[in-house]
C-alpha positions in Angstrom: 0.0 0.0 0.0 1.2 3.3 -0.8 0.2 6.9 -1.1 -1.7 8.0 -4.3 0.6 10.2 -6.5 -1.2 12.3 -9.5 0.5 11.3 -12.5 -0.2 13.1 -16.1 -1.9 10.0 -17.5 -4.7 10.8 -14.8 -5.9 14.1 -16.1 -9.0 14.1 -18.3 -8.4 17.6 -20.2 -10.8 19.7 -18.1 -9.0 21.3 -16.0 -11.8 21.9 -13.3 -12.5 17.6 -13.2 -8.5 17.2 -12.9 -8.6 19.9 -10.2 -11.2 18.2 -7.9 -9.8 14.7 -9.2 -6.8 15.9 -7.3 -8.8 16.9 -4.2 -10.3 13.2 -4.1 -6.7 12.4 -4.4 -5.8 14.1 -1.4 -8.7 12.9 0.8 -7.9 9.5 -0.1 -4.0 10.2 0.8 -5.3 11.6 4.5 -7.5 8.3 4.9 -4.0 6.2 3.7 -2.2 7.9 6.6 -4.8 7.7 9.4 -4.7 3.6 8.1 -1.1 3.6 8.0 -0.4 4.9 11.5 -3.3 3.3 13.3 -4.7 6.5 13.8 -8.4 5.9 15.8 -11.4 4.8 14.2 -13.2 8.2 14.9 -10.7 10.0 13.3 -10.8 7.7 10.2 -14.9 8.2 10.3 -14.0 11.9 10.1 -12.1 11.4 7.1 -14.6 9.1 5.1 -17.4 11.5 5.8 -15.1 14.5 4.7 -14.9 12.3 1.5 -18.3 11.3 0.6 -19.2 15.0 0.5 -16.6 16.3 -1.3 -17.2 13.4 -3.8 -21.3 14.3 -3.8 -20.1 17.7 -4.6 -17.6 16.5 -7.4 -20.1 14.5 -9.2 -23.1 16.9 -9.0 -20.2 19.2 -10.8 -19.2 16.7 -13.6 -22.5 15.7 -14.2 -24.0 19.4 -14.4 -21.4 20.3 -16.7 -21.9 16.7 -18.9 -25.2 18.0 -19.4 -24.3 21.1 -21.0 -22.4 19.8 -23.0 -24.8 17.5 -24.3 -22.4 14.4 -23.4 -24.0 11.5 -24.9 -23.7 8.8 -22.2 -24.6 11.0 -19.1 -27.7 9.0 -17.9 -24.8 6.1 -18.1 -22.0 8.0 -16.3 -24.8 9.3 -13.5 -25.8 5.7 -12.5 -22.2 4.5 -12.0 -21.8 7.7 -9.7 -24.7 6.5 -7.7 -23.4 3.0 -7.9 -19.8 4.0 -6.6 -21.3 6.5 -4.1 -23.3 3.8 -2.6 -20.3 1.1 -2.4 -18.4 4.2 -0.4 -21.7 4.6 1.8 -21.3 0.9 2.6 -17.8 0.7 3.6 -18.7 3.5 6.2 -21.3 1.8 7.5 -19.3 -1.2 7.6 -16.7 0.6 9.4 -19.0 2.0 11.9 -19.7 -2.1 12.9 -16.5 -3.7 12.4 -13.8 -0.4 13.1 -10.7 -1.1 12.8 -10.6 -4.8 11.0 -11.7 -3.3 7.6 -9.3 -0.2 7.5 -7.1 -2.0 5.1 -10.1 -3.0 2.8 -11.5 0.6 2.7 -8.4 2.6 1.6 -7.4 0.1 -1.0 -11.6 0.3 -2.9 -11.1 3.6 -2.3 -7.6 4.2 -4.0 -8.9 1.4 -6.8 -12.0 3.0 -7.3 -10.7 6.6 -8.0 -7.9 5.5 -10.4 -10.2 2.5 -12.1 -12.6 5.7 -12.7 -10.9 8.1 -13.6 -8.8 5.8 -16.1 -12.0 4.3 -17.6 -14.8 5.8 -16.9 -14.4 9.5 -16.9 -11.6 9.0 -19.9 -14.7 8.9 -22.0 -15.8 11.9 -21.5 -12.5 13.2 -22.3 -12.5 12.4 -25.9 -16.0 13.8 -25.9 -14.4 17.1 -24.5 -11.4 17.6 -27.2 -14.1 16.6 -29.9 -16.5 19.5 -28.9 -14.2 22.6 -28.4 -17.4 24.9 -27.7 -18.5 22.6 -24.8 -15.2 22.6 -23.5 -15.6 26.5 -23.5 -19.1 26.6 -22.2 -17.5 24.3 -19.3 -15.0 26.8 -18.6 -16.3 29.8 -18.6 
């Protein structure tokens, strides 16, 4: 196990998405130190729930500007959100019951998840982005 470090090959082209990708990033790092040095349970808690909103607010962000951009797979892209936002929601219930035996098991779906999505999943929007310059503006302005 190891810390998360943002590589090039991560980014997506839109700036903003990289931006909070890195954020997530981050988060995840803090959670990979709190498992690494034992820290307590509470403070881990602290850390998952600081996570889960900052992710709520990330995809509410990619998928509001998906939709003005008229990205064709966005209904597709919304229900894996929901899907990966309720496999985080279960680990932290799962954590509330079993503590410290599933810190391990949390930070590693959590630094999988991110870089599996990212890589695959949001990559296709990417192409979508470079393909429509004026979305890409719409986005960014």
């Amino acid at each position: 196990m190891a810390l998360i470090k943002w590589r090039d090959s991560y980014s997506v082209g839109v700036d903003k998405f990289d931006q909070e990708h890195m954020v997530l990033v981050e988060l995840i790092n803090e959670m990979f130190i709190i498992v690494r040095d034992k820290g307590e349970v509470s403070t881990l808690a602290d850390a998952v729930e600081k996570l889960v909103d900052y992710t709520r607010v990330h995809f509410a962000d990619e998928e509001e500007d998906l939709e003005k951009v008229n990205y064709p797979h966005l209904e597709e892209h919304k229900e894996i959100h929901a899907d990966l936002l309720e496999q985080v929601l279960r680990f932290q219930a799962r954590m509330d019951k079993e503590g410290e035996e599933m810190r391990t098991d949390l930070y590693k779906f959590l630094r999988d998840w991110l870089i599996n999505h990212i890589l695959d999943e949001d990559m296709k929007y990417s192409e979508y982005f470079k393909e429509d310059l004026e979305g890409v503006a719409a986005v960014s302005a």
